[in-house]
C-alpha positions in Angstrom: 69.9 25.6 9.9 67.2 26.4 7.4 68.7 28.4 4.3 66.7 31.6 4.9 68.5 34.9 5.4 68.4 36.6 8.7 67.5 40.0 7.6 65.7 40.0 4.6 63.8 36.8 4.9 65.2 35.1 1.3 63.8 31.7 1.3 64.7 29.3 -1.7 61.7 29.0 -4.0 60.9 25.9 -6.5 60.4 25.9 -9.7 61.6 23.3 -12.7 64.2 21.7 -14.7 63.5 22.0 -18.8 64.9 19.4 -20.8 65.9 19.9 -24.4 63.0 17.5 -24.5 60.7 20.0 -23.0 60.8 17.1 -19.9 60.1 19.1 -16.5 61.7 17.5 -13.1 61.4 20.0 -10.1 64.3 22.0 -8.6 64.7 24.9 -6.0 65.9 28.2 -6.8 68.3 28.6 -3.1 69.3 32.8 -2.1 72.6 33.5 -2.3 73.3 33.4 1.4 76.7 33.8 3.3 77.8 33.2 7.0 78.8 37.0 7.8 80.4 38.4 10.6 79.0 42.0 12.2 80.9 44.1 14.6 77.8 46.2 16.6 79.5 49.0 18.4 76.4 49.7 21.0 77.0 46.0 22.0 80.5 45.9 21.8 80.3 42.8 20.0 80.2 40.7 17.1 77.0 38.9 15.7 77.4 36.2 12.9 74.3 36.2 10.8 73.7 34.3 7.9 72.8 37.0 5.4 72.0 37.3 1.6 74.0 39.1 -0.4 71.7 42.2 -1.2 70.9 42.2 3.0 74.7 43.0 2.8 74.6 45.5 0.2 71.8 46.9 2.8 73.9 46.9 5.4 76.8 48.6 3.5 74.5 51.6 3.0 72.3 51.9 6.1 74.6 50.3 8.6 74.4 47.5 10.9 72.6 49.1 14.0 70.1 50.6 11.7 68.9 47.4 9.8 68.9 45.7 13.1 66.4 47.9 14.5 64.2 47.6 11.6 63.9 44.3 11.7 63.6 43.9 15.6 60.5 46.5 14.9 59.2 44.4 12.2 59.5 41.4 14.5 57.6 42.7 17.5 54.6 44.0 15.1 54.2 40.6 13.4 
């Protein structure tokens, strides 16, 4: 599975290595992603979503059923 988070949309991004030489060999930049288990109460069951760490500081404050929907919106309008 691709390393992109499920809620936010954190992709890895690619920039360089800098030698001491000033030598420059490319590298990726990877989101801090963990496999995370939800428990959605409307569903009565639990999701496991690979999430970044500030999707879960997100989720913490607005709660999982709330972050769901806005990214189901933001889904259907794209």
């Amino acid at each position: 599975m691709a390393r992109v988070c499920e809620i936010t949309g954190k992709r890895p991004h690619v920039g360089n290595n800098v030698s001491h030489a000033n030598n420059k060999t490319k590298r990726r930049f990877y989101p801090n992603l963990q496999t995370k288990r939800f428990y959605i109460p409307e569903e009565g069951k639990w999701v496991t979503m690979k999430v970044s760490t500030k999707a879960i500081k997100t989720i913490n404050a607005k709660g999982i059923s709330a972050v769901l929907k806005e990214v189901r919106a933001k889904k259907a309008q794209a």
